[in-house]
C-alpha positions in Angstrom: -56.7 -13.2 -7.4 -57.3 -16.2 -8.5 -53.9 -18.0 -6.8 -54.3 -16.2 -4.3 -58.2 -17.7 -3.6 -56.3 -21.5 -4.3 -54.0 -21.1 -1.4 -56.4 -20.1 0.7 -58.6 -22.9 0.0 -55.8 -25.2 0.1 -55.3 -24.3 3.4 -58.5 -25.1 4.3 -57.9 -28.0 3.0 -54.7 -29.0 5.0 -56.7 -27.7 8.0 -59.5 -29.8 7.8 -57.3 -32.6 7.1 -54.9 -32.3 10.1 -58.8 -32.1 12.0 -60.1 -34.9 10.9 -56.8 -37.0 11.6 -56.8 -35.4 15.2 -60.5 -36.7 16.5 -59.9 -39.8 14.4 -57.4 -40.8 16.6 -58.4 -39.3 19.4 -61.7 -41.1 19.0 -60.1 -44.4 18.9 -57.8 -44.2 21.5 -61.0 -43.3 23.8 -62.5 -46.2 22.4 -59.9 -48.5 22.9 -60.7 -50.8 25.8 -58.4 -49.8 28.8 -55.7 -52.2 30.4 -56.0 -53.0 33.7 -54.5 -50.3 35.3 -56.5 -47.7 33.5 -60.7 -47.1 33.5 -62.8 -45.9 30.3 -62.1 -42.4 31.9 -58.2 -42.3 31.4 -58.2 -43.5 28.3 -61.0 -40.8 27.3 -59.0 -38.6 28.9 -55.7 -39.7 26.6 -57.8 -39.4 23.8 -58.7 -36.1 24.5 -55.2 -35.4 25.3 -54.0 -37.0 21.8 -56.4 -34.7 20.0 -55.1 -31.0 21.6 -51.1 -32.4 20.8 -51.8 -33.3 17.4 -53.5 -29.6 17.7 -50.7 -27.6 18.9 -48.2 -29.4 16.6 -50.0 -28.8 13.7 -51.7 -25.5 14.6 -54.8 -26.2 13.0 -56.6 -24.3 16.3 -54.9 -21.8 18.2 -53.2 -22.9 21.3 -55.0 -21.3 24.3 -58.5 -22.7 22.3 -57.3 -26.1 22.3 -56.8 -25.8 25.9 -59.8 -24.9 26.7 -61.3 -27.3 24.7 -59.7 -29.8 26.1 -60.3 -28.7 29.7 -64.5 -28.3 29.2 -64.1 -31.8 27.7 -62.6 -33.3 30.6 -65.5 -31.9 32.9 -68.6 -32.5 30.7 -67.6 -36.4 30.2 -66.9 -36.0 33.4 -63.6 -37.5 33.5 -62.0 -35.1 35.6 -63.8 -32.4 38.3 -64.1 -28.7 37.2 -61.7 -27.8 40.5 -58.8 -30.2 39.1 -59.6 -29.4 35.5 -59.1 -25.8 35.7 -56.4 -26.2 39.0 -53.7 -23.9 37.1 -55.9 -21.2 36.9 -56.2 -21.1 40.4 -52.2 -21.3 41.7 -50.3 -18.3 41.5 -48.2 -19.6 38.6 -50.7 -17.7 36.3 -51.2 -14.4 37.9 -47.5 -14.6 38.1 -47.5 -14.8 34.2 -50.2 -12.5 33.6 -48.0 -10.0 35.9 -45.1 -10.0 34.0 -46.3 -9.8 30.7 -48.2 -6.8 31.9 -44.7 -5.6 33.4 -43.2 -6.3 29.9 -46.0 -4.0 28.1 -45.3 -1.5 30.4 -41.5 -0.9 30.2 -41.0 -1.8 26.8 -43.5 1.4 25.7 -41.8 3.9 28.7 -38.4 3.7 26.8 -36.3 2.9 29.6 -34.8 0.1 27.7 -33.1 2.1 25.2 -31.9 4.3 27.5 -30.3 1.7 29.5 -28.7 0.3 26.4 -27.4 3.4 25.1 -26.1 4.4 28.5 -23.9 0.7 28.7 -22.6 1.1 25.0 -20.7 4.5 25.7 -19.0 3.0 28.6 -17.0 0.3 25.7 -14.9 1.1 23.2 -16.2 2.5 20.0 -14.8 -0.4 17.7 -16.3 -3.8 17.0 -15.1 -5.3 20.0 -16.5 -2.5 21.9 -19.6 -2.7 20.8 -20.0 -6.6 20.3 -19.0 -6.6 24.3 -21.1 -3.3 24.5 -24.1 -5.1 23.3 -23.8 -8.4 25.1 -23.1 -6.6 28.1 -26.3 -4.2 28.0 -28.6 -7.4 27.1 -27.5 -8.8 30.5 -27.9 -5.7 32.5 -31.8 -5.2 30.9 -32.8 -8.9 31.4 -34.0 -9.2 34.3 -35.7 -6.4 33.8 -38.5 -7.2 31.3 -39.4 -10.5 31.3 -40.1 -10.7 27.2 -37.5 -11.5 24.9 -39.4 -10.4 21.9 -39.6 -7.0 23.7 -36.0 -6.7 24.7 -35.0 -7.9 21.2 -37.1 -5.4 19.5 -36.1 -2.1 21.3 -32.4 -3.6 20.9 -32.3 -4.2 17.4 -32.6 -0.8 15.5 -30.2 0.0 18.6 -27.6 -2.6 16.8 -28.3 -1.9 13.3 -27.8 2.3 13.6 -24.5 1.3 15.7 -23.7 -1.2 12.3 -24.4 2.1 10.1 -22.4 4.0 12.2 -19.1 1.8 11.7 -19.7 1.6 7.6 -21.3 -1.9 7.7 -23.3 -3.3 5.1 -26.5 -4.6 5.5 -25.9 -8.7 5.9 -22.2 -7.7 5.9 -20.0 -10.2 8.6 -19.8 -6.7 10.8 -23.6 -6.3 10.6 -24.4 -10.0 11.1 -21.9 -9.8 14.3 -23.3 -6.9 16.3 -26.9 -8.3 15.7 -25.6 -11.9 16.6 -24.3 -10.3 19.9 -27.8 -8.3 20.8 -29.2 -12.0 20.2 -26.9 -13.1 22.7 -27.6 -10.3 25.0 -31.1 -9.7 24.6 -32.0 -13.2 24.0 -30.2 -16.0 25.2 -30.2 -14.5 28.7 -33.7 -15.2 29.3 -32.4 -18.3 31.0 -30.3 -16.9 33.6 -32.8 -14.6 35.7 -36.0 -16.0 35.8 -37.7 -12.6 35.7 -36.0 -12.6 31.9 -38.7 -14.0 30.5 -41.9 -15.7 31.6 -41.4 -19.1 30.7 -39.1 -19.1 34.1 -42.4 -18.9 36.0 -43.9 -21.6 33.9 -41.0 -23.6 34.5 -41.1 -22.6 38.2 -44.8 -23.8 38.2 -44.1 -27.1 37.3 -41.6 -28.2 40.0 -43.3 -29.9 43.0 -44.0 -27.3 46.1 -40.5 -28.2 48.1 -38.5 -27.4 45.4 -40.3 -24.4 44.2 -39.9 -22.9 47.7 -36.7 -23.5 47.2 -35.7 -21.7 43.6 -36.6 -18.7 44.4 -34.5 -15.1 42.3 -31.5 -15.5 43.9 -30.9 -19.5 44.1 -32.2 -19.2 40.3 -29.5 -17.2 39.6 -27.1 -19.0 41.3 -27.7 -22.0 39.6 -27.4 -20.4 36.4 -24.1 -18.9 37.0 -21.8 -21.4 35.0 -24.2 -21.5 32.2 -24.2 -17.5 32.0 -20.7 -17.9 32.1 -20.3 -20.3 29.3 -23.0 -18.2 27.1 -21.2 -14.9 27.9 -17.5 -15.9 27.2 -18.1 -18.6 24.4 -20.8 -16.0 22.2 -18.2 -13.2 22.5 -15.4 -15.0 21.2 -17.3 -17.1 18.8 -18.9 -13.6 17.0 -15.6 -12.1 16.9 -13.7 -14.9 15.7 -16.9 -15.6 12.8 -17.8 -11.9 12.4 -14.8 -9.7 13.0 -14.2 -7.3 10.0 -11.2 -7.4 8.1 -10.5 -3.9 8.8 -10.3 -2.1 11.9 -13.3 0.3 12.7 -14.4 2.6 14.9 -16.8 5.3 15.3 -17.1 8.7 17.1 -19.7 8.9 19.9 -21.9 11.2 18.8 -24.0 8.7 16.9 -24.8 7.4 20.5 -25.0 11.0 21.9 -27.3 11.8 19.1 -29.6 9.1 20.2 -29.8 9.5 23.7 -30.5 12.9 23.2 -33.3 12.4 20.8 -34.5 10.6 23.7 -34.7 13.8 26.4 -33.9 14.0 29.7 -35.6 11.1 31.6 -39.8 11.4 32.3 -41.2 11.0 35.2 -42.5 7.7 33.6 -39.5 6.4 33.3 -38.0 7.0 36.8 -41.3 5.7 38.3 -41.0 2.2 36.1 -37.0 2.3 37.1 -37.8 2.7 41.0 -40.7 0.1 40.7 -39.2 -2.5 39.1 -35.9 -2.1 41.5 -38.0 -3.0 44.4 -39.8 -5.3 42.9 -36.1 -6.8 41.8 -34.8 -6.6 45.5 -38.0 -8.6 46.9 -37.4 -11.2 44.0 -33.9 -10.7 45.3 -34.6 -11.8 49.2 -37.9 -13.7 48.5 -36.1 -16.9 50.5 -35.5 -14.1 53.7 -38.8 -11.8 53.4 -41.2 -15.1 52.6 -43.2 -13.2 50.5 -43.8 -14.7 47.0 -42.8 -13.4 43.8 -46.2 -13.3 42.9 -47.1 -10.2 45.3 -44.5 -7.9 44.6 -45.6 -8.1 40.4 -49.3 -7.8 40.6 -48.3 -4.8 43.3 -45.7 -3.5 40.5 -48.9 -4.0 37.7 
């Protein structure tokens, strides 16, 4: 008990002391007399700014409360107006983000997901190959589906480890490690290439200026993300079996995958609602640049 009580008090400790260092600095940087180019305001407005980084590096406050902070700073020293202070609020940018996480909640507890994974993974080969491919290919299919990689990554996981079991792997064997590199791959590093994959494509999106976010809209994201996906897709497969491949061949009979899909039911009517939903809401993404309506409408209308 009692070491327990010491760490907490020395982080305390470290907490105060990554405070203190923050307003120190951002105090004196406010005080600092402004070059020409600059008023008492900016550099107030630096300091302030100095202060929340030094916050969300160290993580002394929690991010979204340094923001705010930050934000009713800039308005009651008046450096900034409440209108341009709390501006993102206001865009669409955030309701877009507050959409799909909603969306994200939403599929990941219908079990869609899983099905859709299981269903790819009896189409390969029931080998290592098979399923490395298997996996990769299933976290491509789902990603632009749920736009939370922690999600995808979670339903996908157990998904990859029974499949491990299944083939006689080893718990942090090279087979294990290979199939749960490859749903990484799948399930993770494809956020990039649809920017419904996760929602740090719409924050992304919300920091371009207005011309050019007219212009990325689903499609032309994709588009530009086409060699990349390439590169990912090609270079992780090889890569994992190259690092990864077991030194015997192995394979597996179906019925593990069977087994699971038919633990799973026949499909609910939640399920086929969710599917049809988010396919619209997919094909307006899709022809955004033809329809003009914004991204923004079709997932609050899917929420």
């Amino acid at each position: 008990m009692e070491k327990k009580k010491w760490s907490f008090g020395n982080l305390i400790i470290k907490k105060i002391f990554f405070e203190t260092i923050a307003i120190l600095l951002g105090v004196l940087v406010a005080l600092i007399s402004p070059p020409e180019t600059l008023s008492a305001g900016a550099m107030q407005a630096i300091g302030l700014l100095l202060w929340a980084l030094i916050n969300w590096i160290t993580g002394v406050i929690p991010d979204y409360v340094t923001m705010l902070i930050m934000s009713c700073a800039w308005v009651i020293l008046k450096i900034v107006p409440f209108e341009k202070a709390f501006v993102a609020f206001s865009g669409s940018t955030i309701w877009l983000i507050i959409a799909v996480l909603t969306i994200s909640v939403g599929v990941s507890k219908c079990g869609l997901l899983k099905r859709i994974a299981l269903a790819v993974m009896k189409i390969f080969p029931a080998t290592f190959k098979g399923q490395v491919a298997a996996l990769l290919g299933s976290g491509y299919v789902i990603a632009p589906l749920i736009p939370s990689t922690v999600a995808k990554a979670s339903i996908a996981a157990p998904i990859a480890r029974s499949i491990g079991e299944t083939l006689g792997f080893e718990k942090q064997s090279r087979g294990m490690t290979g199939l749960f590199s490859a749903m990484y791959s799948g399930f993770g590093l494809s956020a990039p290439i649809f920017i419904s994959a996760s929602f740090f494509g719409y924050i992304v999106l919300g920091t371009l200026p207005d011309s050019l976010k007219k212009t990325f809209t689903w499609g032309h994201w994709l588009l530009c993300m086409i060699p990349y996906a390439l590169i990912l897709i090609i270079g992780c497969y090889f890569s994992i079996i190259k690092m990864y491949k077991p030194k015997e061949q192995v394979t597996f009979e179906y019925d593990k995958v069977r087994r699971m899909s038919k633990e799973l039911g026949p499909m609910s009517w939640e399920e086929k609602l969710v599917m049809v939903i988010l396919l619209v809401a997919i094909g307006f993404w899709i022809t955004e640049s033809i329809t003009g309506i914004a991204a923004v409408i079709p997932a609050l209308l899917v929420v």
